[in-house]
C-alpha positions in Angstrom: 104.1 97.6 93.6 101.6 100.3 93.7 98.1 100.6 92.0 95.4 103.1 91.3 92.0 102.2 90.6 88.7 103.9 89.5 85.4 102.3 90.1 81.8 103.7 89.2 79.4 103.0 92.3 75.7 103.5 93.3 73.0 102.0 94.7 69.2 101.3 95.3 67.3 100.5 98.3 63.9 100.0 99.6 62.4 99.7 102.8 58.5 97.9 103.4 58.8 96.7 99.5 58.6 100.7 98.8 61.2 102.3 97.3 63.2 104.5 100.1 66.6 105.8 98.0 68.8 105.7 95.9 72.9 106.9 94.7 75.2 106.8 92.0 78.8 108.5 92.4 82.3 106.7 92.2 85.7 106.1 94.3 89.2 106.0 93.4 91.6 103.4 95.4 95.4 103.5 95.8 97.5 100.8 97.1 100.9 100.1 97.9 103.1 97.3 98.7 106.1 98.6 101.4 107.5 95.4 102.0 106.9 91.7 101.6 104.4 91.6 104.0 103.3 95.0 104.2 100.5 96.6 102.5 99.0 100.0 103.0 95.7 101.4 100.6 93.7 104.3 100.6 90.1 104.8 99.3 88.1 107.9 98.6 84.3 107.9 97.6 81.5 110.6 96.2 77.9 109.7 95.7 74.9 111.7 95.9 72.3 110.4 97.5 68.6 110.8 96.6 66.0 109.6 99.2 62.7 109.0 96.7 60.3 109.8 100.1 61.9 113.1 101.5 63.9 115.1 99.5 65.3 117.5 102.5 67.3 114.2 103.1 68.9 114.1 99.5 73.0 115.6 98.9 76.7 114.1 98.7 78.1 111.5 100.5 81.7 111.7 100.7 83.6 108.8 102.2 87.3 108.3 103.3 89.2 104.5 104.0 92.8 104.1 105.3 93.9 100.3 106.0 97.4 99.1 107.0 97.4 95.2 106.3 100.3 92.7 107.5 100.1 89.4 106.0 100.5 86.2 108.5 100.5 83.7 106.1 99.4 83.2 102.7 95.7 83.0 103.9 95.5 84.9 106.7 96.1 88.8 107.9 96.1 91.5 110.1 94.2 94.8 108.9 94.0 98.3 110.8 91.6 100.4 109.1 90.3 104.3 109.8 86.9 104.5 108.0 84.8 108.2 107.9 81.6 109.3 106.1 80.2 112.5 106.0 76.8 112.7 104.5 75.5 116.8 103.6 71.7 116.7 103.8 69.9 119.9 101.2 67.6 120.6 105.2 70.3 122.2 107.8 68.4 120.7 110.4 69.4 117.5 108.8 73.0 118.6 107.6 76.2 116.0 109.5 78.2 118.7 110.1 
């Protein structure tokens, strides 16, 4: 069984009950059953970012999730996942590259 979904993210935070940033962007998900107990999934995220404080912070996030999951039971499970997130800053001082 395989399926694809699309979801619409974002997010706002504060820091000191002042407002420190916030992001909208989305992420698409695949996932696919190999075998009874076998599952492997795939995510990919984009968001930009906008710190309200300092703008030299503020550009895309991009993020990237692979998980390999084994089920042991019908409530438990063993997951392997590779997670990274790059972040690109508008300063170059300030760029993750």
């Amino acid at each position: 069984r395989t399926v694809i979904s699309a979801q619409a993210t974002g997010y706002y935070r504060w820091y000191g009950h002042k407002a420190y940033n916030r992001s909208l962007g989305g992420q698409v998900t695949w996932e696919q059953d190999i075998a009874r107990r076998w599952r492997v999934s795939a995510t990919a995220g984009f968001q930009h970012v906008d710190y309200l404080l300092n703008d030299q912070l503020d550009g895309p996030l991009y993020s990237f999730l692979a998980a390999v999951t084994y089920g042991l039971s019908s409530r438990s499970c063993l997951r392997g996942v590779f997670a990274v997130n790059y972040e690109r800053a508008d300063a170059v001082a300030l760029r993750n590259t």
